[in-house]
C-alpha positions as CSV (number, residue, x, y, z in Angstrom):
1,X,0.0,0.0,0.0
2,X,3.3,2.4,1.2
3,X,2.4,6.3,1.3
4,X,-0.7,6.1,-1.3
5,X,-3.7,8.7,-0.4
6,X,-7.0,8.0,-1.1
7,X,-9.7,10.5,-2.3
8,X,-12.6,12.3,0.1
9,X,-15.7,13.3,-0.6
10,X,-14.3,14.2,-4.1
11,X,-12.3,17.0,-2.5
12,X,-8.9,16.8,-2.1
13,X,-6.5,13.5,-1.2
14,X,-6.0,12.7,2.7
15,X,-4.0,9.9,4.4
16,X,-5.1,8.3,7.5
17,X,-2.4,7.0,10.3
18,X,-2.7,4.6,13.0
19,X,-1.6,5.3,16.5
20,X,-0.8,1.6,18.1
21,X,1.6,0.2,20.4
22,X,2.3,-3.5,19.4
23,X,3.0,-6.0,16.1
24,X,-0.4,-7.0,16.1
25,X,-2.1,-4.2,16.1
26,X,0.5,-2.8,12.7
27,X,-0.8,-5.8,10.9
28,X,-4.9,-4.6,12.2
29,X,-4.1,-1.7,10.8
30,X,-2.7,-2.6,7.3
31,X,-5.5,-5.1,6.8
32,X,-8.0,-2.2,7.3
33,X,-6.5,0.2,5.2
34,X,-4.6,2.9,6.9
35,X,-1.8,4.4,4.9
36,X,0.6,4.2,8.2
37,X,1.0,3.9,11.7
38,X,2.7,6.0,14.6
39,X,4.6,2.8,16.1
40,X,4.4,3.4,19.9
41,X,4.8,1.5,23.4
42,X,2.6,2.7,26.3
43,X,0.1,4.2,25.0
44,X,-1.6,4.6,28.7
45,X,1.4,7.2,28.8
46,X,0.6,8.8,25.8
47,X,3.6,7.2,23.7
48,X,6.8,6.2,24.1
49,X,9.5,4.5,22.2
50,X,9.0,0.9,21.3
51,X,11.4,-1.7,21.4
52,X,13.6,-1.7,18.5
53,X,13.5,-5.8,18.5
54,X,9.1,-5.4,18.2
55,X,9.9,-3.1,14.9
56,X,11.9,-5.9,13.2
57,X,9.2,-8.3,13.9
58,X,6.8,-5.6,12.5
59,X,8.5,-5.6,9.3
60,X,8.8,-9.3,8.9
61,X,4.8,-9.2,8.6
62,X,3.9,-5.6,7.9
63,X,4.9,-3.5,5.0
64,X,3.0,-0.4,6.1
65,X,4.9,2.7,6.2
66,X,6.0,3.1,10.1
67,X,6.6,6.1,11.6
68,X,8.4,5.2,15.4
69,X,8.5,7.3,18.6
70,X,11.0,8.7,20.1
71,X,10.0,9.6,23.7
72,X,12.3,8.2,26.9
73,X,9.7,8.3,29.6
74,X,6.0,9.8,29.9
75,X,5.3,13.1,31.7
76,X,6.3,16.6,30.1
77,X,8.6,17.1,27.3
78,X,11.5,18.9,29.1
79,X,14.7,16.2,29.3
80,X,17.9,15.6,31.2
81,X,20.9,15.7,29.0
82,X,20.7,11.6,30.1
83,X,17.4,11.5,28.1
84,X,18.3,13.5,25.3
85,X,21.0,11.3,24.6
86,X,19.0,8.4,24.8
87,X,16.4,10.0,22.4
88,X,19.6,10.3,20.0
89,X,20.8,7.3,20.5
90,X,17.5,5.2,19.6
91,X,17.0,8.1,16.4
92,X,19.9,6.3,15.0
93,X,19.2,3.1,15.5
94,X,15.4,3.2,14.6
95,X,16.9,5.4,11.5
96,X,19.4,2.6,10.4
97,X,16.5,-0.3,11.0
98,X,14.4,1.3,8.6
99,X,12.1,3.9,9.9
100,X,10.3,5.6,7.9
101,X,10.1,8.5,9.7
102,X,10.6,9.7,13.3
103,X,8.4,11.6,16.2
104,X,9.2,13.4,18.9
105,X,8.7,16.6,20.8
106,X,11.3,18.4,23.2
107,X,10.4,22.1,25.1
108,X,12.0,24.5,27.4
109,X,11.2,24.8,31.0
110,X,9.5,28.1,29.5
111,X,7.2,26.2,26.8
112,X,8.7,27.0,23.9
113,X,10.2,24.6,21.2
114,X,13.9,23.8,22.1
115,X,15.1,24.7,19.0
116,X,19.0,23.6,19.9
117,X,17.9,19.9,21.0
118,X,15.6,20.0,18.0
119,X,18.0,21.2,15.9
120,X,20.7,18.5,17.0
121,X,17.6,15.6,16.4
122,X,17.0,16.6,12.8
123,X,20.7,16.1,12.3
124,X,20.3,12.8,13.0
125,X,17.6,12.3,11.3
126,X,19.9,13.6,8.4
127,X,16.6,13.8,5.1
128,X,14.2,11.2,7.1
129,X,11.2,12.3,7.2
130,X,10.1,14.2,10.9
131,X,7.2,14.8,13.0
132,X,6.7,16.7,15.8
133,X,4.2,15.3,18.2
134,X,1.3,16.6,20.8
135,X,4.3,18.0,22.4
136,X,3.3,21.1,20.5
137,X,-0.4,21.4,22.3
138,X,2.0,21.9,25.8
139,X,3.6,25.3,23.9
140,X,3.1,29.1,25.6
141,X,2.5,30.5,21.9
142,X,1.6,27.8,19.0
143,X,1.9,30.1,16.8
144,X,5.4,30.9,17.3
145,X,6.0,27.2,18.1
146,X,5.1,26.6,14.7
147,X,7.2,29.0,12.8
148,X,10.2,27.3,14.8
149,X,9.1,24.0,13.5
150,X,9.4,25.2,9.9
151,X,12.4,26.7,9.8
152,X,14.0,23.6,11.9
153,X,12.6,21.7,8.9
154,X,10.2,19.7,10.8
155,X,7.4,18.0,8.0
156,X,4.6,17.7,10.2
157,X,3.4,18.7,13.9
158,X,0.5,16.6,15.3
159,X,-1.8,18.6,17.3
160,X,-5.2,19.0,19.0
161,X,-5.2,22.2,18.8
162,X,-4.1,23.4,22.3
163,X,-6.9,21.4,23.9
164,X,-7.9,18.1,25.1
165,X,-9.6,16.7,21.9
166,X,-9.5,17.7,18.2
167,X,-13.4,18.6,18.4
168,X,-12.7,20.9,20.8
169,X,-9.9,22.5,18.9
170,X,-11.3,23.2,15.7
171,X,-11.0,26.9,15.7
172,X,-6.9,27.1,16.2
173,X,-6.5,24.3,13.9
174,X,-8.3,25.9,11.2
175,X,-6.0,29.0,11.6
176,X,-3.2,27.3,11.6
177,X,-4.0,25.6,8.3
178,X,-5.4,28.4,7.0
179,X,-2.1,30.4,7.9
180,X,0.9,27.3,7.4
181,X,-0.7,24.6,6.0
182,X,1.3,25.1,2.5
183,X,4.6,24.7,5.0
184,X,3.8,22.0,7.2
185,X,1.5,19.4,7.4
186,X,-1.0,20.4,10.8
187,X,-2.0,16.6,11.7
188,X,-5.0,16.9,14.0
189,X,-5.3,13.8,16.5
190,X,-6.9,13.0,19.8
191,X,-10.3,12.4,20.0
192,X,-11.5,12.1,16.3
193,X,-13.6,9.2,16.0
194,X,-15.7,8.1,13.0
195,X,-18.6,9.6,14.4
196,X,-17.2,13.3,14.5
197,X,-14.9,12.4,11.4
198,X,-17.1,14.4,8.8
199,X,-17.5,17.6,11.1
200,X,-13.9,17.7,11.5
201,X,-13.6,17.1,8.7
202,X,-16.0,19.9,7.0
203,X,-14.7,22.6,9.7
204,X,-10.5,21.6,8.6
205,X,-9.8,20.1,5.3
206,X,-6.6,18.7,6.7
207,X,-4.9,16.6,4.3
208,X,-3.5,13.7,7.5
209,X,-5.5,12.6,10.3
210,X,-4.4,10.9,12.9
211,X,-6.0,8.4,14.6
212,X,-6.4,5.8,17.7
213,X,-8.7,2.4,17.0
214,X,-8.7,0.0,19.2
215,X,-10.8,-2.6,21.1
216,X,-9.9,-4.7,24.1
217,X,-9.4,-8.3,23.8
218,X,-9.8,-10.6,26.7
219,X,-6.9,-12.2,28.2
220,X,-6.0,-15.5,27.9
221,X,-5.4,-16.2,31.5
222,X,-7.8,-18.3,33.3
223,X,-6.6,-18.1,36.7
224,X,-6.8,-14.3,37.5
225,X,-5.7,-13.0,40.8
226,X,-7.6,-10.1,41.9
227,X,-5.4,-8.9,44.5
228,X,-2.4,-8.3,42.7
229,X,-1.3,-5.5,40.7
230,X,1.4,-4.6,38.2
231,X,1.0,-0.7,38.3
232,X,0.0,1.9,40.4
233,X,-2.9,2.5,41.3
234,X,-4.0,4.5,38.1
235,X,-3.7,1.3,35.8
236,X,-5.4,-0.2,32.8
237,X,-7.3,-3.9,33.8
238,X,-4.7,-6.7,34.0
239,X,-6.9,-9.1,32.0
240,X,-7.3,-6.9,29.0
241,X,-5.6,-6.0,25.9
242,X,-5.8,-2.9,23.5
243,X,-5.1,-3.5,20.3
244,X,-5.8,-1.8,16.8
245,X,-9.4,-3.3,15.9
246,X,-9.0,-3.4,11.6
247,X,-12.9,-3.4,11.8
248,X,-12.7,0.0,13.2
249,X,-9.9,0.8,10.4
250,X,-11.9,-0.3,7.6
251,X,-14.8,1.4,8.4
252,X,-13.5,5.0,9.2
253,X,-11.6,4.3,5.8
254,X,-14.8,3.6,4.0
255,X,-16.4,6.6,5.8
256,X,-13.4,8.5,4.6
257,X,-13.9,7.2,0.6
258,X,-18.0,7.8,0.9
């Protein structure tokens, strides 16, 4: 399938990507039809950089375009010099594996887009392909932000618009198009679902969405202790699994071609 785009509505070409965290859910979302995925572990923290050994097995059964995170640790986007190395570090490798493109997001303690760090990441990722992730939506100014991500280069920022959900953050999306869209690609994500999918749709005319479909699947364990815990006490059930339901992907990709 690789980077194709498919037509909407008879109005301009868009691509749909997958956010997932795990093999099976890249292969869910290449049966349903998405043009990529945002390859991810720990999506209960938002994000953060899968294992480089799950990536190879990815590829062995997948040959959807996968774009990889690069993100050390949940929490805000401000990093030790320990962390920033690291994000380096797995840039390279995920770069020399065969990426095909790489996301991340590093600030200042002010809110603003470290442009030094940021500059030093698109060095390594020396012509792939580079997006900047939700990191964006924790900015002071977005507008500023996003000047700074076009003159680092940077070819798309993924963003809800400065608020919890893309529905709710339709009005500074739409400027921002409006105003940079023929620089950078503005992704929206968080929140769209194929429900609200048309009036995002109507009120932007982004050409990427970026989305999260998934379903739990039961567990296979029978014998389920319900007194022991392998996180906190914020934690997802033991005895289910999220992944990428290609039902889901089919049919926001048929709502997408109606």
């Amino acid at each position: 399938m690789g980077e194709g785009v498919r037509p909407i509505m008879g109005e301009h070409d868009i691509k749909i990507e997958i956010c997932l965290d795990s093999v099976q859910s890249i292969i869910s979302a290449e049966k349903g039809g998405a043009d990529r995925v945002e390859f991810c572990s720990d999506l209960f923290e938002g994000g953060l950089t899968p294992t480089l050994g799950a990536f190879e097995v990815a590829k062995k059964y997948a040959s959807i375009p996968m774009n990889v995170m690069i993100r050390p640790r949940g929490g805000d986007f401000c990093y030790s010099d320990l962390e920033f190395e690291t994000m380096l570090e797995d840039a390279r490798m995920f770069k020399q594996a065969g990426a095909n493109a790489l996301v991340f997001g590093i600030l200042t303690p002010e809110g603003k887009i470290d442009k030094e760090r940021s500059k030093r990441f698109m060095e390594v990722a020396d012509g792939l392909p580079v997006t900047f992730h939700r990191a964006f939506d924790m900015t002071v100014d977005p507008y500023e932000a996003i000047q700074d991500l076009i003159e680092l280069g940077v070819n798309r920022v993924l963003t809800s618009g400065q608020e919890a959900s893309v529905p709710e953050g339709l009005d500074l999306l739409a400027s921002l198009i409006e105003q940079y869209g023929d620089k950078i690609v503005i992704m929206p994500g968080a929140g769209i679902t194929e429900r609200n999918f048309q009036r995002v749709h109507n009120a932007l005319h982004a050409k990427e969405y970026h989305l999260y479909l998934h379903s739990p699947i039961a567990s296979s364990m029978k014998f389920r202790p319900g007194h022991i815990y392998m996180g906190g006490l914020l934690r997802q059930e033991e005895f289910y699994i999220q992944h990428t339901d290609s039902n889901l992907v089919s049919s926001m990709v048929t709502s997408v071609n109606a």
